[in-house]
LUMZAKE-698947 format. One record per atom (N, C-alpha, C): residue in three letters; atom name; z, y, x. Coordinates in nm, 2 decimals. Atoms other than C-alpha are relative to their C-alpha. Example, Ala and Ser with C-alpha at 12.3 -4.5 7.8 and 13.67 -1.06 7.14 Angstrom:
2
 drenfi sedo     up  north   east
    ALA    N   0.00  -0.12   0.09
    ALA   CA   0.78  -0.45   1.23
    ALA    C   0.00   0.12   0.09
    SER    N   0.00  -0.11  -0.09
    SER   CA   0.71  -0.11   1.37
    SER    C   0.08   0.11  -0.08
//
This chain:
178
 drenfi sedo     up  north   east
    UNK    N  -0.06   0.11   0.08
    UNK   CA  12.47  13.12   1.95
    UNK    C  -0.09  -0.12   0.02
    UNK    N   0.09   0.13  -0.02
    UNK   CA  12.38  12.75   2.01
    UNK    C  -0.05  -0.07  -0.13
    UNK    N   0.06   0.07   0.10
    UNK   CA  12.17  12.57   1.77
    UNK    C  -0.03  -0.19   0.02
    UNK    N   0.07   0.14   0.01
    UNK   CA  12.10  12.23   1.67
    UNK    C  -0.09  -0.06   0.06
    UNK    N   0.10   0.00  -0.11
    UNK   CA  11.92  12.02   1.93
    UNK    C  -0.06  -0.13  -0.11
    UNK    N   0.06   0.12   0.09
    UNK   CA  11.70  11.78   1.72
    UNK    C  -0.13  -0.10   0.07
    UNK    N   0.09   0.12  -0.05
    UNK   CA  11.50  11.46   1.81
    UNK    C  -0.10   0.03  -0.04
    UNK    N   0.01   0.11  -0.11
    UNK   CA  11.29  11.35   2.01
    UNK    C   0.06   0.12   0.15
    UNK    N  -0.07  -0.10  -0.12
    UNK   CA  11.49  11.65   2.26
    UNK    C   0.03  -0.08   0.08
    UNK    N  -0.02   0.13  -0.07
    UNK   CA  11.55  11.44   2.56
    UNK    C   0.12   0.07   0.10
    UNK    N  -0.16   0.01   0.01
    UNK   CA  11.91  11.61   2.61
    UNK    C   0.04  -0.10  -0.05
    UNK    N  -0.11   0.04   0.10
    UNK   CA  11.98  11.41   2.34
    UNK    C   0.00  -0.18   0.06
    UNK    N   0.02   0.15  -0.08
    UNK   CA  11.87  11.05   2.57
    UNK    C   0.08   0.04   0.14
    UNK    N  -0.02   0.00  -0.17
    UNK   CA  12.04  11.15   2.92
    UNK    C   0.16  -0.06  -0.04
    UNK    N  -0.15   0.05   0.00
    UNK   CA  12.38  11.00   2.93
    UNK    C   0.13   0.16   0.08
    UNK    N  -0.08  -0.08  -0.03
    UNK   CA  12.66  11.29   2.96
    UNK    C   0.10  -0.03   0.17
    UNK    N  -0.11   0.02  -0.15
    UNK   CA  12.88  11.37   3.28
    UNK    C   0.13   0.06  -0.05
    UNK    N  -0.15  -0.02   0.00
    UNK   CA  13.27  11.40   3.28
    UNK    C   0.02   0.16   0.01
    UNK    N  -0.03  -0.13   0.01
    UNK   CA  13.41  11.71   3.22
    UNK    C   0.14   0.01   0.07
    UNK    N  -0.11  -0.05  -0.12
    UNK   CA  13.66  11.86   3.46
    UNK    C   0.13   0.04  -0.15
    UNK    N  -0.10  -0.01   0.12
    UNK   CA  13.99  11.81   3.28
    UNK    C   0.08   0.13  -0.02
    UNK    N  -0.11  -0.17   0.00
    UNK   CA  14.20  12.16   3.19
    UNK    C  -0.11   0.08   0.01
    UNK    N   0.05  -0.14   0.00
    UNK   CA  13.88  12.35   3.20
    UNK    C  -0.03   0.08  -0.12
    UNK    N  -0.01  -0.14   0.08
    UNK   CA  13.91  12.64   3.06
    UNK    C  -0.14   0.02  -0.08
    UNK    N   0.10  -0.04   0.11
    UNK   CA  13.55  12.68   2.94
    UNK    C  -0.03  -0.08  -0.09
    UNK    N   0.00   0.14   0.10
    UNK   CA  13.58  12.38   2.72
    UNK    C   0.04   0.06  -0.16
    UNK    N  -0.08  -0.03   0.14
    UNK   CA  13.77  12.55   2.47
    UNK    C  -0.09   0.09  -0.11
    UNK    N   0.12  -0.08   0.07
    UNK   CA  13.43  12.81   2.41
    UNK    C  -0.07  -0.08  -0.04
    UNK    N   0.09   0.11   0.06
    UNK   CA  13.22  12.52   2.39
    UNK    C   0.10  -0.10  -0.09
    UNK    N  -0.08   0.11   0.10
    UNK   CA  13.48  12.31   2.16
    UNK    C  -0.02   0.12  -0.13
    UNK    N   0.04  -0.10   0.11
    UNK   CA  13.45  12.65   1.94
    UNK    C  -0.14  -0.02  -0.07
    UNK    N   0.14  -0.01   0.03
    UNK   CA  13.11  12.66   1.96
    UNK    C  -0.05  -0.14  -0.11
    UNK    N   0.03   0.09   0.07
    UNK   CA  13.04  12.31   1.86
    UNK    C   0.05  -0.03  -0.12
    UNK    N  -0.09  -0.01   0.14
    UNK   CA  13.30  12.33   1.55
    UNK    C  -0.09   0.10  -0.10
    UNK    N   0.07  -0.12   0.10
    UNK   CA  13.13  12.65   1.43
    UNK    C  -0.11  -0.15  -0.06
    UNK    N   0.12   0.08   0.05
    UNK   CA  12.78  12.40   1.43
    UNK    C   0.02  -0.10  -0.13
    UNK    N  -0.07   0.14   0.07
    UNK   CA  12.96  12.12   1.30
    UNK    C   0.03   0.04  -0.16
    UNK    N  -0.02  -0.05   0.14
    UNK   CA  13.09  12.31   0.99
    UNK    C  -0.10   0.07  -0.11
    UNK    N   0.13  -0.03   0.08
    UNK   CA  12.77  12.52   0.92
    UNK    C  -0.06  -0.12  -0.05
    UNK    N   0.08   0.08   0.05
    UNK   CA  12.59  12.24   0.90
    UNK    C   0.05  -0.11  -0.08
    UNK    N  -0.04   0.13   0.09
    UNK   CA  12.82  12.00   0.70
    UNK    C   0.03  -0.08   0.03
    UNK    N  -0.06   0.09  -0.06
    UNK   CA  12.90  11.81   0.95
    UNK    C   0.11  -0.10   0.03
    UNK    N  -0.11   0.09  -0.09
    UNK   CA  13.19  11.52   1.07
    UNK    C   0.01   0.02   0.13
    UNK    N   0.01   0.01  -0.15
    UNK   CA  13.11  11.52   1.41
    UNK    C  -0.10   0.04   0.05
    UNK    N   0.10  -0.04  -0.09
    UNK   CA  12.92  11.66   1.69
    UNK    C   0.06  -0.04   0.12
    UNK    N   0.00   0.05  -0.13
    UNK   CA  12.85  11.57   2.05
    UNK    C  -0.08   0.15   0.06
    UNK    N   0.02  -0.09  -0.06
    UNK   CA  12.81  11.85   2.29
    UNK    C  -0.19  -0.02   0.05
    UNK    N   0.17  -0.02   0.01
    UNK   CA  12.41  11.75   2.36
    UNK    C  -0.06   0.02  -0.07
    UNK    N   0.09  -0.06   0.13
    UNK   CA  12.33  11.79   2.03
    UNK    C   0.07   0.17  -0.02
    UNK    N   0.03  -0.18  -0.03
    UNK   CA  12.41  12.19   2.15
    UNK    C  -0.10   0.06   0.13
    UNK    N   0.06  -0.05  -0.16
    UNK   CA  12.23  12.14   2.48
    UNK    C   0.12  -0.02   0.11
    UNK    N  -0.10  -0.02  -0.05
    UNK   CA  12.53  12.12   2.64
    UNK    C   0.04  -0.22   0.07
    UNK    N   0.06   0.14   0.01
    UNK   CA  12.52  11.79   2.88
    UNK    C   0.12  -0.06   0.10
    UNK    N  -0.10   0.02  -0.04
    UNK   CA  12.92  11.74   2.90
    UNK    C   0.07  -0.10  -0.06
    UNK    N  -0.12   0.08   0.10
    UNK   CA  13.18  11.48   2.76
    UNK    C   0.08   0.06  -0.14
    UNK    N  -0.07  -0.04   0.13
    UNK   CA  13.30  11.64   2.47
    UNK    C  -0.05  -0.04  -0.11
    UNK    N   0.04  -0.02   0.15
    UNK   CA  13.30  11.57   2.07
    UNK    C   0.11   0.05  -0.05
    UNK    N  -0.04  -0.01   0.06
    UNK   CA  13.41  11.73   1.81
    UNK    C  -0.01  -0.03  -0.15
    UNK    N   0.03   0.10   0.17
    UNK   CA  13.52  11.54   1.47
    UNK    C   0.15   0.06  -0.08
    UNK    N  -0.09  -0.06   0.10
    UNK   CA  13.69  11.65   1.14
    UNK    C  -0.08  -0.05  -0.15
    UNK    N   0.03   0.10   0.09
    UNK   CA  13.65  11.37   0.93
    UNK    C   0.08   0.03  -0.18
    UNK    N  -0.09  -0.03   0.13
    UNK   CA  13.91  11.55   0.63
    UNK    C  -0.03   0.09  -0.03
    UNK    N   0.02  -0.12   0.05
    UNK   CA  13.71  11.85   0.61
    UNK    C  -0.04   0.03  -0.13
    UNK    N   0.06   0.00   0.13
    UNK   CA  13.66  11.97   0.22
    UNK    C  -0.10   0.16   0.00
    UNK    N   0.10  -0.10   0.01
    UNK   CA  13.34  12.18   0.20
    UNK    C   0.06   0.13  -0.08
    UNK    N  -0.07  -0.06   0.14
    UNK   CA  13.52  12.34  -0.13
    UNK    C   0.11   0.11   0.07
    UNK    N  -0.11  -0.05  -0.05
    UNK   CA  13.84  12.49   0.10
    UNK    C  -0.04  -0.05   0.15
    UNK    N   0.04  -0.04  -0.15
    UNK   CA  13.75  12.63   0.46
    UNK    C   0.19  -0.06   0.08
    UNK    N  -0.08   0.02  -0.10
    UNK   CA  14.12  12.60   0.54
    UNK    C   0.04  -0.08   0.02
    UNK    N  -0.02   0.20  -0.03
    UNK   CA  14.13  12.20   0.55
    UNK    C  -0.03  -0.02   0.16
    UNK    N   0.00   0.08  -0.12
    UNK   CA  13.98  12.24   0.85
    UNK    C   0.10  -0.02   0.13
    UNK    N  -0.09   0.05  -0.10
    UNK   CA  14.13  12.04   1.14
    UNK    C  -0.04  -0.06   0.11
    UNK    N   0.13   0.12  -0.08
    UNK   CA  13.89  11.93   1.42
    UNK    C   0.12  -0.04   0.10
    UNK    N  -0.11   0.08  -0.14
    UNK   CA  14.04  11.70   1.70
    UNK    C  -0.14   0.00   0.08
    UNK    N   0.09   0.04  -0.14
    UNK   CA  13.83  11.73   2.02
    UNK    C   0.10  -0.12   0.09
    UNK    N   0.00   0.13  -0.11
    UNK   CA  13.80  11.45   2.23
    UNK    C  -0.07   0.06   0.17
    UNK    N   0.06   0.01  -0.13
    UNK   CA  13.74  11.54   2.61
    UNK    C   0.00  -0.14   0.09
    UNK    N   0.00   0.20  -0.06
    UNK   CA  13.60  11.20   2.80
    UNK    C   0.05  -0.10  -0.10
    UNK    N  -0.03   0.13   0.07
    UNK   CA  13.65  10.99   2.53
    UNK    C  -0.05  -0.10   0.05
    UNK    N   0.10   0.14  -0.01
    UNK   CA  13.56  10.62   2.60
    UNK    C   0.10  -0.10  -0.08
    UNK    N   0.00   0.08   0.03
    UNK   CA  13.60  10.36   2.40
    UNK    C   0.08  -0.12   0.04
    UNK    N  -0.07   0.10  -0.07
    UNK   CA  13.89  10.12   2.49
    UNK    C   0.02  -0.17  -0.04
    UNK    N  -0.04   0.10   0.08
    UNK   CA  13.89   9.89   2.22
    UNK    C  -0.09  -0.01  -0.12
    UNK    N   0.03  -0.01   0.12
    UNK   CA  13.73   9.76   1.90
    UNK    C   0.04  -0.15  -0.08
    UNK    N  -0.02   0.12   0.08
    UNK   CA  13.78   9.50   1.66
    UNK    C  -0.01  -0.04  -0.11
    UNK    N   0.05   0.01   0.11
    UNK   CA  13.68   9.32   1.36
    UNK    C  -0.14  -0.02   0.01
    UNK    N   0.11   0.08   0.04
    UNK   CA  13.36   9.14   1.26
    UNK    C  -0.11   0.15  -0.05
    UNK    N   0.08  -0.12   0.03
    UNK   CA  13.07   9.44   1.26
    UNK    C  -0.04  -0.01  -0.18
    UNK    N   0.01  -0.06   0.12
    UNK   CA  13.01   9.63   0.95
    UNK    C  -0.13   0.10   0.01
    UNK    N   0.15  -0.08  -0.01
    UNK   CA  12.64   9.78   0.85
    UNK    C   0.08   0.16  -0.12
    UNK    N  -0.02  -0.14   0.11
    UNK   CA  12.73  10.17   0.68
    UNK    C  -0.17   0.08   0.07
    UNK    N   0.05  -0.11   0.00
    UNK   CA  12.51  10.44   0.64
    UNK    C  -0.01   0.12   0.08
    UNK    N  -0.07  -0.12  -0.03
    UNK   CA  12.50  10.72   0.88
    UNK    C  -0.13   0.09   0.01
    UNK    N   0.11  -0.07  -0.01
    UNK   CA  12.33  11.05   0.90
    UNK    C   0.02   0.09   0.17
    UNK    N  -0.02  -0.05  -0.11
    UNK   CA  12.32  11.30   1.21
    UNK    C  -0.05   0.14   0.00
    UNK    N   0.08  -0.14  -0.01
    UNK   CA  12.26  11.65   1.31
    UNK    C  -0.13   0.02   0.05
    UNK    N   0.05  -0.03  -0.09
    UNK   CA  12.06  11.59   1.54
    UNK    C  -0.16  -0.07  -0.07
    UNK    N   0.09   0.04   0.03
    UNK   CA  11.85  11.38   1.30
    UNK    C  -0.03   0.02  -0.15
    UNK    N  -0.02  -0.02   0.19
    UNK   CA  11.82  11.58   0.95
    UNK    C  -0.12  -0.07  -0.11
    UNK    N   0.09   0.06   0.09
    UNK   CA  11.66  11.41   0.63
    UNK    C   0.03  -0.09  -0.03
    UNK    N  -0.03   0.13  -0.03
    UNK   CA  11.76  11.04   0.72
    UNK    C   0.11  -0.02  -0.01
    UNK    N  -0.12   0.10  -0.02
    UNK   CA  12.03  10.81   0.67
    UNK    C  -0.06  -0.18   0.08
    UNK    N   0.01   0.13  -0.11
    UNK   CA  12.03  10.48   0.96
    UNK    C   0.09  -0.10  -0.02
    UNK    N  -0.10   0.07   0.02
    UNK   CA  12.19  10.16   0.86
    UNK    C   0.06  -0.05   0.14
    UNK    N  -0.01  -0.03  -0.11
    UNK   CA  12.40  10.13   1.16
    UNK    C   0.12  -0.10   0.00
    UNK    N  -0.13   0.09  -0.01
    UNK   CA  12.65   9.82   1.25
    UNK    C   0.10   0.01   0.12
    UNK    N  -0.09  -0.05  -0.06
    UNK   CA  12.96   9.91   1.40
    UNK    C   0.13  -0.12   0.01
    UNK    N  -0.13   0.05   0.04
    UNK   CA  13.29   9.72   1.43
    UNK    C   0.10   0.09  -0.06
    UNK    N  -0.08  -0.08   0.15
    UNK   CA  13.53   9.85   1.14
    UNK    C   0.13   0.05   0.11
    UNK    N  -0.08   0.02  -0.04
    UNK   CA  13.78   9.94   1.42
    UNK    C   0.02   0.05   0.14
    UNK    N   0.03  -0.06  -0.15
    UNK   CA  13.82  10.16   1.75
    UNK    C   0.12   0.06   0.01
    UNK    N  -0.09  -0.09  -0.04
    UNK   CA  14.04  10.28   1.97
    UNK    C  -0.03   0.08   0.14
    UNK    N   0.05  -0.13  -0.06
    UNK   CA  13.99  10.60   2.20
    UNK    C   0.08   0.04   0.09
    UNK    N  -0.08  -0.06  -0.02
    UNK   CA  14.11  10.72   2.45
    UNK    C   0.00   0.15   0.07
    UNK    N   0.04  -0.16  -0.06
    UNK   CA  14.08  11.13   2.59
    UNK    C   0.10   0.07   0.00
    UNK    N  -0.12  -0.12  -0.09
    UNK   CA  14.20  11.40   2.73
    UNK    C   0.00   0.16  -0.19
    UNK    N   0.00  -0.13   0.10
    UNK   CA  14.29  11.72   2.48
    UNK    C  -0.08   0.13   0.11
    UNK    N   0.05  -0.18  -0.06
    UNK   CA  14.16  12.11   2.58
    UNK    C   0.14  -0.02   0.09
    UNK    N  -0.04  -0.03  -0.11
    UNK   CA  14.51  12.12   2.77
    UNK    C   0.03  -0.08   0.13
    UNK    N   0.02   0.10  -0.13
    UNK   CA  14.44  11.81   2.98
    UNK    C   0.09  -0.11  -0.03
    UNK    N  -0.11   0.11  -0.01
    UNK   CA  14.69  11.58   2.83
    UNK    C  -0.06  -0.14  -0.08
    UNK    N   0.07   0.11   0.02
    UNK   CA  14.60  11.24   2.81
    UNK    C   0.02  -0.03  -0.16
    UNK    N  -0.04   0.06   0.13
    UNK   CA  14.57  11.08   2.41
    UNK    C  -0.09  -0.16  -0.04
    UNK    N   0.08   0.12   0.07
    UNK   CA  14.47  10.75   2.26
    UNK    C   0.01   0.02  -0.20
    UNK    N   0.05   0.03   0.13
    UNK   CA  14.33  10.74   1.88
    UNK    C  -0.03  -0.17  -0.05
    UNK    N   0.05   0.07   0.09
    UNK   CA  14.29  10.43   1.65
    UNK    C  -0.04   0.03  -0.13
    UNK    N   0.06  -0.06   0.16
    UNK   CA  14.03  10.49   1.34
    UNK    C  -0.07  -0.14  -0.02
    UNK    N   0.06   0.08   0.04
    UNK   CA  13.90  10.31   1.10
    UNK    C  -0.10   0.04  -0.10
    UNK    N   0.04  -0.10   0.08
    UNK   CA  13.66  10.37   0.83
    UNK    C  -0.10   0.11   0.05
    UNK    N   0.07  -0.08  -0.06
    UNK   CA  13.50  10.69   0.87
    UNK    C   0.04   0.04   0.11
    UNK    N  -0.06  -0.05  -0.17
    UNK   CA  13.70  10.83   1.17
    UNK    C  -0.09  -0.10   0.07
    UNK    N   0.02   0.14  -0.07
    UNK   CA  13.63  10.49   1.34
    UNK    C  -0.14   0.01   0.01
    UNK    N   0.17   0.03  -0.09
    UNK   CA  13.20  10.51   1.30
    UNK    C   0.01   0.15  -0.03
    UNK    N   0.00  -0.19  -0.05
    UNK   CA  13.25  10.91   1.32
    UNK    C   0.01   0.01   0.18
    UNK    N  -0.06   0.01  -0.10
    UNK   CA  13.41  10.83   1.63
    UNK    C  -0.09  -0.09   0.15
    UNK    N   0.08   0.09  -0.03
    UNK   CA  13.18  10.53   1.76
    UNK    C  -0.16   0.09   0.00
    UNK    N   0.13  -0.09  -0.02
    UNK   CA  12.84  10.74   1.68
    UNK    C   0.00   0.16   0.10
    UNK    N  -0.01  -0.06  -0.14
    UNK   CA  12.98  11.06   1.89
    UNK    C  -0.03  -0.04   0.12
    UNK    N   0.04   0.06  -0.15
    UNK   CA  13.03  10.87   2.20
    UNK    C  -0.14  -0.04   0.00
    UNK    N   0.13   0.07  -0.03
    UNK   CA  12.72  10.70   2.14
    UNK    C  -0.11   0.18   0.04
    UNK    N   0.10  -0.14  -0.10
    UNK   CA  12.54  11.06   2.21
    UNK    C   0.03   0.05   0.13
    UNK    N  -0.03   0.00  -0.14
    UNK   CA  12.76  11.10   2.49
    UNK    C  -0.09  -0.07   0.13
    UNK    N   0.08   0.08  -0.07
    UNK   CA  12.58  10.78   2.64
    UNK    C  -0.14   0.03   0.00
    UNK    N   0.14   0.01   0.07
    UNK   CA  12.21  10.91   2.53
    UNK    C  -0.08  -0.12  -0.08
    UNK    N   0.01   0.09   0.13
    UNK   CA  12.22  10.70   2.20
    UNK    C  -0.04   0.09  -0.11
    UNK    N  -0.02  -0.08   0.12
    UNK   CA  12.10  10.83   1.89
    UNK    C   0.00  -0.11  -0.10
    UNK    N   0.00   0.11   0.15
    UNK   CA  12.09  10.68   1.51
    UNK    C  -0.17  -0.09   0.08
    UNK    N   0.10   0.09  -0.02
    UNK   CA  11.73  10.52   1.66
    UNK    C   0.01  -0.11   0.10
    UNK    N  -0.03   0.03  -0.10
    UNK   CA  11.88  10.39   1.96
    UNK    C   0.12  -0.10  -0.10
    UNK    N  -0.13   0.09   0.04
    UNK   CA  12.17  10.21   1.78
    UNK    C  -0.02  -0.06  -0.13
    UNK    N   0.06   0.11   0.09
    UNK   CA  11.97  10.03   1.48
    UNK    C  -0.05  -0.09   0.01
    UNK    N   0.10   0.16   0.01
    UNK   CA  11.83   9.70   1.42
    UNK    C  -0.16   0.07   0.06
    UNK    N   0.14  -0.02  -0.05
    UNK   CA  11.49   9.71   1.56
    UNK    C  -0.12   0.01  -0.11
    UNK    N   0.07  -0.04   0.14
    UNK   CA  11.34   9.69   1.18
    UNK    C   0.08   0.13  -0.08
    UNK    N  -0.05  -0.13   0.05
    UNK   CA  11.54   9.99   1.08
    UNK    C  -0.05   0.12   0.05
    UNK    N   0.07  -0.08  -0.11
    UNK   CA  11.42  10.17   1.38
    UNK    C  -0.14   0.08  -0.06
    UNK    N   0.14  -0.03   0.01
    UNK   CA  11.06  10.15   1.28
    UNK    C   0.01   0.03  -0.14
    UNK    N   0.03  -0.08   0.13
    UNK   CA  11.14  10.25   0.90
    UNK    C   0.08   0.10   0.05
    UNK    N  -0.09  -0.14  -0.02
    UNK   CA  11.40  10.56   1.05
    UNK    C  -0.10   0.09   0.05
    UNK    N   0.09  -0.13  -0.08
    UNK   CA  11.12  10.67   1.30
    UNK    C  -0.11   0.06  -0.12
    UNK    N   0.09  -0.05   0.07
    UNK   CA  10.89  10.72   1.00
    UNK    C   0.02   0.07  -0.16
    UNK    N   0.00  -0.12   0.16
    UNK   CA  11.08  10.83   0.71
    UNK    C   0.09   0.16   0.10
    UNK    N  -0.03  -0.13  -0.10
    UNK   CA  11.22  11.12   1.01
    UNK    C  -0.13   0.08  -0.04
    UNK    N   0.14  -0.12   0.00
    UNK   CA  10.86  11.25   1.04
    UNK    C  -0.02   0.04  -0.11
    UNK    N   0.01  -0.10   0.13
    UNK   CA  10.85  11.29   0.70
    UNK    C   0.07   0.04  -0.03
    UNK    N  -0.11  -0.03   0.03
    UNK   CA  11.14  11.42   0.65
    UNK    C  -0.02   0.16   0.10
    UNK    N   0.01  -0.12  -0.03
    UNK   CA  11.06  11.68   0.91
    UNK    C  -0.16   0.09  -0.07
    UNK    N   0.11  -0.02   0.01
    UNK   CA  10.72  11.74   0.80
    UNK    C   0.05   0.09  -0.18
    UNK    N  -0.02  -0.05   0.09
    UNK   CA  10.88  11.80   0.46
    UNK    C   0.13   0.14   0.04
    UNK    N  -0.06  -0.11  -0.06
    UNK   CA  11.14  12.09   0.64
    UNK    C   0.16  -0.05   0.01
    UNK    N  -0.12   0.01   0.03
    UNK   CA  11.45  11.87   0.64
    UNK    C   0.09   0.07   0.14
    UNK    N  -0.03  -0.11  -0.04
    UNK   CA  11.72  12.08   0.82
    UNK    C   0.14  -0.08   0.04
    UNK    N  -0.14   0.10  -0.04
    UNK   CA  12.04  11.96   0.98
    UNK    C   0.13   0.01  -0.06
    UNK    N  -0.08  -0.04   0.08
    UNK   CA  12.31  11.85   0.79
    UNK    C  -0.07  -0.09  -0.14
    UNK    N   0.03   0.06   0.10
    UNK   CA  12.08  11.69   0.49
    UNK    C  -0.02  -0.18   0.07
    UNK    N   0.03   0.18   0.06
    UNK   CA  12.03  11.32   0.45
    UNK    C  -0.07  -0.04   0.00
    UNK    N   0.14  -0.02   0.08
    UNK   CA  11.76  11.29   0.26
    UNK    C  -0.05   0.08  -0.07
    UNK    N   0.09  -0.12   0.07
    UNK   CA  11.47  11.48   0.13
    UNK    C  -0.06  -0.05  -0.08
//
């Protein structure tokens, strides 16, 4: 079973390669990554933060912790980014890959996507809201981005240091803050 790949893992910096569309082993690793995704309380995952150093996320932005059978993930194979719009917006985000922390993180309120499904058929998405920086923070691991990589440069230097304590205190992926 694959576990949580956490920073400073330098999977989690390489920029992802294209995944062969219709393959078949996508659909174990789309499993795989869902299971992670849901243990840990997740919205989204990016296949590097399993080790895994392919195009894929998986996001399930409507999931209620309370009732298992809400869930509904949508994988994205090759997602990129076709579109955004709207005047950037600073939200809060947290990550697997980075437990204990929340990273104020400016996004434009507004994306559109476009990927392949597991059976290879082309889709475009528009989100906004959470889908939309659920959506926006995936790919960014795709590229080897993380929450430190995609903050103000004074957020940076308080993220990198309330992390260490954060790990130092045992935070675990999936929490926030500790």
């Amino acid at each position: 079973m694959a576990e949580i790949v956490i920073y400073p893992d330098k999977r989690l910096l390489q920029v992802c390669k294209d995944c062969e569309v219709g393959d078949k082993s996508l659909v174990r690793l789309a499993k795989e990554m869902a299971k992670q995704m849901y243990n840990n309380f997740g919205v989204g995952i990016a296949a590097p933060q399993i080790g895994d150093d392919r195009r894929i996320i998986v996001v399930d932005c409507s999931y209620d912790i309370e009732n298992k059978n809400t869930r509904d993930p949508l994988i994205l194979v090759n997602p990129k980014i076709v579109e955004t719009k709207g005047q950037a917006e600073i939200g809060e985000e947290g990550c697997l890959s980075c437990p204990g922390i929340s990273v104020p993180i400016s996004r434009p309120p507004w994306v559109k996507v476009r990927y392949f499904d597991l059976d290879g058929a082309e889709w475009e998405i528009e989100a906004d809201e959470l889908l939309g920086r659920c959506l926006q923070h995936e790919i960014d691991h795709l590229d080897g981005k993380t929450l430190f990589e995609s903050c103000s440069g004074t957020a940076r230097l308080k993220a990198i240091a309330d992390f260490e304590l954060a790990k130092k205190a045992g935070a675990r992926p999936g929490e926030t803050s500790i």
